[in-house]
C-alpha positions as CSV (number, residue, x, y, z in Angstrom):
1,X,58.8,12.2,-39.5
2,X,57.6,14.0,-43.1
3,X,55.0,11.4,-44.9
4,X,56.6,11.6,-48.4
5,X,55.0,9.8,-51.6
6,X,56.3,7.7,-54.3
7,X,54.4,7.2,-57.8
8,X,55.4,3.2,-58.8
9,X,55.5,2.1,-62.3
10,X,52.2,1.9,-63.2
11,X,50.7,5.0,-62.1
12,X,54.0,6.4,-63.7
13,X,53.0,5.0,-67.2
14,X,49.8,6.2,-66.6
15,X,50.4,9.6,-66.1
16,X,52.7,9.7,-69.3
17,X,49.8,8.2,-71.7
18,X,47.5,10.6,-70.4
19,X,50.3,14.2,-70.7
20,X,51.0,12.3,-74.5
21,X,47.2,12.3,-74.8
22,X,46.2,15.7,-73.9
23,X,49.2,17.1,-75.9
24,X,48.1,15.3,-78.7
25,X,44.6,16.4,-78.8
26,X,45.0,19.7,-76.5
27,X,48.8,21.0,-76.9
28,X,51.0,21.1,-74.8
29,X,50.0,24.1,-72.3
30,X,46.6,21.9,-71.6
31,X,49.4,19.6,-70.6
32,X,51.3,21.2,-68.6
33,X,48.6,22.5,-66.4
34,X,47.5,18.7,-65.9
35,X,50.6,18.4,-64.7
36,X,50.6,21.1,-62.2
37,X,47.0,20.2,-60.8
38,X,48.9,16.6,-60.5
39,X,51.2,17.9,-58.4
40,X,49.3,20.0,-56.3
41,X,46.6,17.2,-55.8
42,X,49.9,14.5,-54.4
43,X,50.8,17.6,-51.9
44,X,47.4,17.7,-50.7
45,X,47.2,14.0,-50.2
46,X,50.6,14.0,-48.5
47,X,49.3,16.0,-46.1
48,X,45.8,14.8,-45.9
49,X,46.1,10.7,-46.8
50,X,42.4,10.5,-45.6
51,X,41.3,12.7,-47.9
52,X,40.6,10.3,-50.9
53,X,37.5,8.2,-50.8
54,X,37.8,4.4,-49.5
55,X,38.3,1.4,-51.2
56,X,38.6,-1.6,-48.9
57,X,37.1,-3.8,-51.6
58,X,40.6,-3.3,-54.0
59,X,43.3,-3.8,-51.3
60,X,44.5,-2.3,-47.6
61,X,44.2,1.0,-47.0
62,X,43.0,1.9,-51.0
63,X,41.6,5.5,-51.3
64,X,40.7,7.5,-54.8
65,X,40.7,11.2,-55.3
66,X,39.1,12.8,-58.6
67,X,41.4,15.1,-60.7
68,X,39.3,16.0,-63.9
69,X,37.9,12.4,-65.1
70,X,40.6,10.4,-64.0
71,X,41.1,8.7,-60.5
72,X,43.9,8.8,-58.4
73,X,44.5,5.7,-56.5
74,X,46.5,5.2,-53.8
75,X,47.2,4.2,-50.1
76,X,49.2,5.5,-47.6
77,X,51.1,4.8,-44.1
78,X,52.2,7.3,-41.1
79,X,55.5,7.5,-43.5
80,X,54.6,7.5,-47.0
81,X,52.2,7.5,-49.8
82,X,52.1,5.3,-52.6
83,X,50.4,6.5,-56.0
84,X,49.4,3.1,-57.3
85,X,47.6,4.0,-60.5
86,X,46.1,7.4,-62.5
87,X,42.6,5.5,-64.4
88,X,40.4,7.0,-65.6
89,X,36.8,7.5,-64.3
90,X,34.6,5.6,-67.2
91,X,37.1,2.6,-66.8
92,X,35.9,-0.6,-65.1
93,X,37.4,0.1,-61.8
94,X,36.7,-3.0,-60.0
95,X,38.1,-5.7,-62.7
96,X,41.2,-3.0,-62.8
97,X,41.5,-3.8,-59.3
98,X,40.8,-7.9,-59.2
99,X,43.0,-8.0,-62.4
100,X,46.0,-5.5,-61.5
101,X,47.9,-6.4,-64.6
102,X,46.2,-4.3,-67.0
């Protein structure tokens, strides 16, 4: 079976304050590359779920990978991979993680 990923809600309202963000203050080519490099970074973790560094203390099977200065977190199974949240790198990761609704 073909791991596949889904992006849930908040790492999808992530991803859009961040594209409105670096169109504001970069344009929207700047943008639009992000975008790509996204993409290209959720096909490599597809196919390599391990790749991302471990985060046992936020949840099971939590891993990051960097994409400019924002994380990418997310865990994965044998069938899919779950992009949980896009944060950036400067933010207080850990109370993120022990207070999920922000």
């Amino acid at each position: 079976m073909t791991r596949r990923y889904v992006i849930t809600t908040p790492a999808n309202r992530d991803l859009e304050e961040i594209l409105r963000n670096i169109a504001e203050f970069s344009g929207f080519d700047q943008s639009d590359r992000f975008l790509t490099r996204f993409s290209e970074k959720l096909t490599n973790i597809v196919a390599f779920p391990n790749l991302g560094k471990p985060r046992p203390a936020w949840g099971s099977n939590y891993r990051t990978i960097l994409l400019d200065d924002y994380l990418i977190v997310y865990r994965s199974t044998e069938e899919l991979v779950e992009i949980l949240r896009l944060v950036s790198g400067r933010r207080d990761l850990d109370a993120l993680f022990n207070n999920p609704d922000e």
